[in-house]
C-alpha positions in Angstrom: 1.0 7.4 -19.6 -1.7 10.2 -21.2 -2.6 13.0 -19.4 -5.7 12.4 -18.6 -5.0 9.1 -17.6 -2.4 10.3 -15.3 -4.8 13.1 -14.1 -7.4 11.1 -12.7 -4.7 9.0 -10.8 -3.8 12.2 -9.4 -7.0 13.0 -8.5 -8.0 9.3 -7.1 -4.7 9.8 -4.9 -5.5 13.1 -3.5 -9.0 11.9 -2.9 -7.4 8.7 -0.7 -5.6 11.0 1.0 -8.6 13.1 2.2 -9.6 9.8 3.2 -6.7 8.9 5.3 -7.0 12.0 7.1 -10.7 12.0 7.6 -10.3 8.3 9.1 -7.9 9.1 11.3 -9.2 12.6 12.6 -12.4 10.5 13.4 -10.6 7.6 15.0 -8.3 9.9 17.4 -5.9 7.4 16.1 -4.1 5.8 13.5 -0.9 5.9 11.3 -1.7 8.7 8.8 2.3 9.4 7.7 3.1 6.2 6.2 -0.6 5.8 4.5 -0.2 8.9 2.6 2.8 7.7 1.2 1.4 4.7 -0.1 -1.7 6.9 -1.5 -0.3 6.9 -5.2 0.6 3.2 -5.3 -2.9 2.5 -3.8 -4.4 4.9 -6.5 -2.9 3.2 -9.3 -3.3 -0.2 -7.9 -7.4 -0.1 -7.7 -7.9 2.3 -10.3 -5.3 1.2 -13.3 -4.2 -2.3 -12.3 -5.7 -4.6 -10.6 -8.5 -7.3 -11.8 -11.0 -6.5 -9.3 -14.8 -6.4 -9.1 -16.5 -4.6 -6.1 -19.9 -6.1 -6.6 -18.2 -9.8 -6.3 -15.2 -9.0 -4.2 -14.7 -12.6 -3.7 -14.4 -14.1 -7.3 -12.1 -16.5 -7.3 -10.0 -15.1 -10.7 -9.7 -11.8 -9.1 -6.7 -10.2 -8.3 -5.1 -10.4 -4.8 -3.9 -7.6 -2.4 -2.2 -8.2 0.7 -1.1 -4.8 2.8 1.5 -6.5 4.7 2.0 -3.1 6.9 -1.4 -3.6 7.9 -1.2 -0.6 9.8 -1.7 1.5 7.3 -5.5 0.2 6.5 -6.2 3.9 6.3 -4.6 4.0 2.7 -6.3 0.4 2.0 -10.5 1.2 3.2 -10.2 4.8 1.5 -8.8 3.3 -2.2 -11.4 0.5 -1.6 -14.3 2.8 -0.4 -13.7 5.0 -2.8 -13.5 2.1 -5.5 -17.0 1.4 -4.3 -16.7 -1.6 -2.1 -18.3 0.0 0.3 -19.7 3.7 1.7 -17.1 6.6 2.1 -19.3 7.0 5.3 -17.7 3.7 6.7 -14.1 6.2 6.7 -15.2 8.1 9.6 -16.0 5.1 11.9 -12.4 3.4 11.9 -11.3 2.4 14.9 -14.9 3.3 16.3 -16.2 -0.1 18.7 -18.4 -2.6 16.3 -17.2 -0.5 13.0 -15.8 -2.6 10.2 -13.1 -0.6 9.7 -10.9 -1.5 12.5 -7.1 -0.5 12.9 -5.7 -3.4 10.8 -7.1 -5.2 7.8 -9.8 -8.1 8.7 -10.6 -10.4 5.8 -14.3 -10.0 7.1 -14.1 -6.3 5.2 -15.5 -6.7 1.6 -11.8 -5.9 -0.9 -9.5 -7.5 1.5 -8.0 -10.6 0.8 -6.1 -11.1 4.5 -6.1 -10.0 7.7 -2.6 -8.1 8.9 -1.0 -6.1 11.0 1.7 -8.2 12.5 4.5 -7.6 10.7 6.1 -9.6 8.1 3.5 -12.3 8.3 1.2 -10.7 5.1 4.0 -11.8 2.4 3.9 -14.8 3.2 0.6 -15.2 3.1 0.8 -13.7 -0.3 3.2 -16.4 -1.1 0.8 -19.0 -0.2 -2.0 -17.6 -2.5 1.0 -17.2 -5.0 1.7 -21.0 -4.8 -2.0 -21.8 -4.6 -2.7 -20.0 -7.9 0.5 -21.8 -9.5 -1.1 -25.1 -8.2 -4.6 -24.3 -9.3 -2.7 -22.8 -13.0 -4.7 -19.8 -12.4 -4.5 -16.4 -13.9 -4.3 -14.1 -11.0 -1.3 -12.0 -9.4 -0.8 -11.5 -5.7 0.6 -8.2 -4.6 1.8 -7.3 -1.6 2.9 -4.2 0.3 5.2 -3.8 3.1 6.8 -1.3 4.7 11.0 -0.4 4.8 10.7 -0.5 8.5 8.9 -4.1 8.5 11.8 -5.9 6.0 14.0 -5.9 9.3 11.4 -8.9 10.3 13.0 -12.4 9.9 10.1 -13.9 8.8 10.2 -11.2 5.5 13.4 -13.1 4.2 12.0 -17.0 5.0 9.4 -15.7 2.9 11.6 -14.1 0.6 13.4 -17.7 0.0 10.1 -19.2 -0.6 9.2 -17.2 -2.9 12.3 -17.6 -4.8 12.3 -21.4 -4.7 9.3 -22.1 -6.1 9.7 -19.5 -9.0 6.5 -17.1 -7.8 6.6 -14.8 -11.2 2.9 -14.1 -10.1 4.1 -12.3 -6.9 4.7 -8.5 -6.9 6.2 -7.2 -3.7 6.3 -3.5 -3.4 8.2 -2.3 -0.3 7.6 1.4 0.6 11.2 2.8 1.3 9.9 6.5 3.0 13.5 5.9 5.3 11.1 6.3 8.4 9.8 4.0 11.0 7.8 4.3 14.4 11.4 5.2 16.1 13.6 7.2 13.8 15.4 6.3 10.9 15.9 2.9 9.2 19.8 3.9 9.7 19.1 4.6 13.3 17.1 1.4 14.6 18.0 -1.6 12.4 18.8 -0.6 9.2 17.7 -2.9 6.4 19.9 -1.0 3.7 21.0 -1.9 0.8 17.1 -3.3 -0.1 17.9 -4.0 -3.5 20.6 -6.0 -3.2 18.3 -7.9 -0.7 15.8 -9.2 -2.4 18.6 -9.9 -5.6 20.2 -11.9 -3.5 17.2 -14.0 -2.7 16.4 -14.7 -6.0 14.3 -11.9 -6.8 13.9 -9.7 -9.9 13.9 -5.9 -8.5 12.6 -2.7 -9.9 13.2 0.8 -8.4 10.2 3.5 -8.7 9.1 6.7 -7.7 6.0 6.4 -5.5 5.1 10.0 -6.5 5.1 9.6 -10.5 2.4 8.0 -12.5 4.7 7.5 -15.2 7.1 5.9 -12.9 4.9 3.5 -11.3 3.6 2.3 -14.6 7.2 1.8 -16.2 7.3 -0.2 -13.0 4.6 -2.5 -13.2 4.9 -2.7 -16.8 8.5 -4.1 -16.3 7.1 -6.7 -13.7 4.5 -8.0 -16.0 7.3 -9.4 -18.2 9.2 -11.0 -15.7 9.2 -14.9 -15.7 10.0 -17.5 -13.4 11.2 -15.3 -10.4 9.3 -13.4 -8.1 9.9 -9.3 -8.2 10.8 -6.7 -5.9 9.9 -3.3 -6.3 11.3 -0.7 -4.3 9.2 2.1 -4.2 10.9 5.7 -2.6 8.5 7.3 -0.9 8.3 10.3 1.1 6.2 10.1 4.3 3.5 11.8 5.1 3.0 12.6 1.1 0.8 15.7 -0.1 0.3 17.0 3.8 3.2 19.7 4.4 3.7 19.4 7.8 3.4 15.7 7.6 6.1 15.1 5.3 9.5 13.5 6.3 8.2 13.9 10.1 9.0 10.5 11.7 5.9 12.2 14.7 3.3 11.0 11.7 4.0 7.8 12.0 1.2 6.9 14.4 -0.3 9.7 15.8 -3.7 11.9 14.3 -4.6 15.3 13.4 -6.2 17.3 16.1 -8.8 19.7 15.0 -6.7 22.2 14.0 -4.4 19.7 11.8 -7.2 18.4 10.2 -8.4 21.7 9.1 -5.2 22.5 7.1 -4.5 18.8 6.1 -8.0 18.7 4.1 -7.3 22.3 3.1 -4.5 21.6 1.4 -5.5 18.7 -0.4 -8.8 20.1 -1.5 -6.7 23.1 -3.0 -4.3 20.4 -4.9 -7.6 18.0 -6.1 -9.1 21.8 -7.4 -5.9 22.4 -9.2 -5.9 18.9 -10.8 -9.6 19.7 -12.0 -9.1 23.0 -13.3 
């Protein structure tokens, strides 16, 4: 990837994550750690990759997003807001009563292709639109994005299997592996591990990344543009909390937001890394 290329990434992530935090500092609530470590895919995602249009979010060759941790819609309305599918004003009133941002995806919100938030049921709604556009010979991909914690779901693995059967090469799965969930470690509460092997032995083509590289991610992607006849896995390592210090690797960020004080340092902080990426 060319530096300036990657640069504006950068910058596009940071400026998510300055959403993430405003949203949630607003809200009183929300799940700021593991939307932050999502930030960079989500940057590259609307800003790099996908076939998107946010003055027709609904036409019918676009490409499809499902956040299958629907929790973090933080990550999701600031990458979409700031794509321009609708006012960066909207980030402050999540969560707020009769705002359209609500705590979870709602298909009602122009960019968002499913409602979520019950885990493990968004991949396999992406494997129905997956199927759909195999029926329909269409051009689209579906990607979805789930969380490490969230693969411990049954339903993940039925979906997995489906997936797998019917040969879903337009599917793209990206599991965010941060090693953190709402009560400890993956090792400490039901732990999923080895992911890789997983989804291999499903029937699923896997690619490992770093969620914090630009270069990384788009080795990744590139690799699961080539893949036929199989769906793919990739395994993203994240950190949580990404690009807020006292946020990172803190399983407390899960779901819990800034107080005043917080807030102050979290945007000071990520205003001083967006000025360095602009100097």
């Amino acid at each position: 990837m060319d530096l300036v290329t990657k640069k504006a990434l950068q910058k596009s992530a940071c400026k998510i994550r300055m959403g993430v935090i405003e949203g949630t500092y607003n809200a009183k609530s929300g799940h700021p750690g593991g939307s932050l470590s999502i930030s960079d895919l989500m940057a590259y995602l609307y800003f790099a990759k996908l076939h998107i249009d946010p003055n027709s979010p609904d036409m019918e060759d676009r490409d499809r997003l499902v956040l299958s941790k629907g929790h973090c819609a933080p990550a999701l309305y600031s990458a979409l807001s700031l794509r321009g599918f609708f006012s960066l004003d909207e980030l402050k009133s999540l969560r707020h009563i009769g705002s359209m941002l609500q705590g979870h995806p709602c298909i009602n919100i122009p960019g968002v292709d499913m409602s979520s938030g019950s885990l493990g049921q968004g991949i396999s709604a992406a494997c129905g639109m997956a199927l759909a556009g195999k029926l329909d010979d269409a051009d689209y991909k579906v990607y979805a994005v789930l969380g490490d914690g969230e693969i411990e779901e049954g339903q993940v693995w039925e979906a997995a299997m489906f997936a797998s059967h019917y040969k879903l090469d337009n599917l793209v799965a990206i599991v965010d592996y941060n090693g953190l969930q709402i009560d400890g470690t993956l090792s400490e509460v039901c732990s999923p591990e080895p992911i890789p092997e997983k989804f291999e032995a499903f029937g699923w083509h896997v690619i490992t990344m770093d969620a914090h590289d630009f270069d990384s991610i788009e080795n990744a992607f590139n690799e699961a543009e080539s893949v036929v006849g199989m769906p793919v896995a990739i395994i993203q390592k994240s950190v949580k909390g990404k690009g807020v210090s006292f946020m990172e690797n803190q399983v407390g960020w899960h779901g819990k937001a800034p107080n005043k004080d917080q807030y102050e340092q979290a945007m000071a902080e990520l205003q001083a890394q967006l000025k360095e990426l602009e100097d």
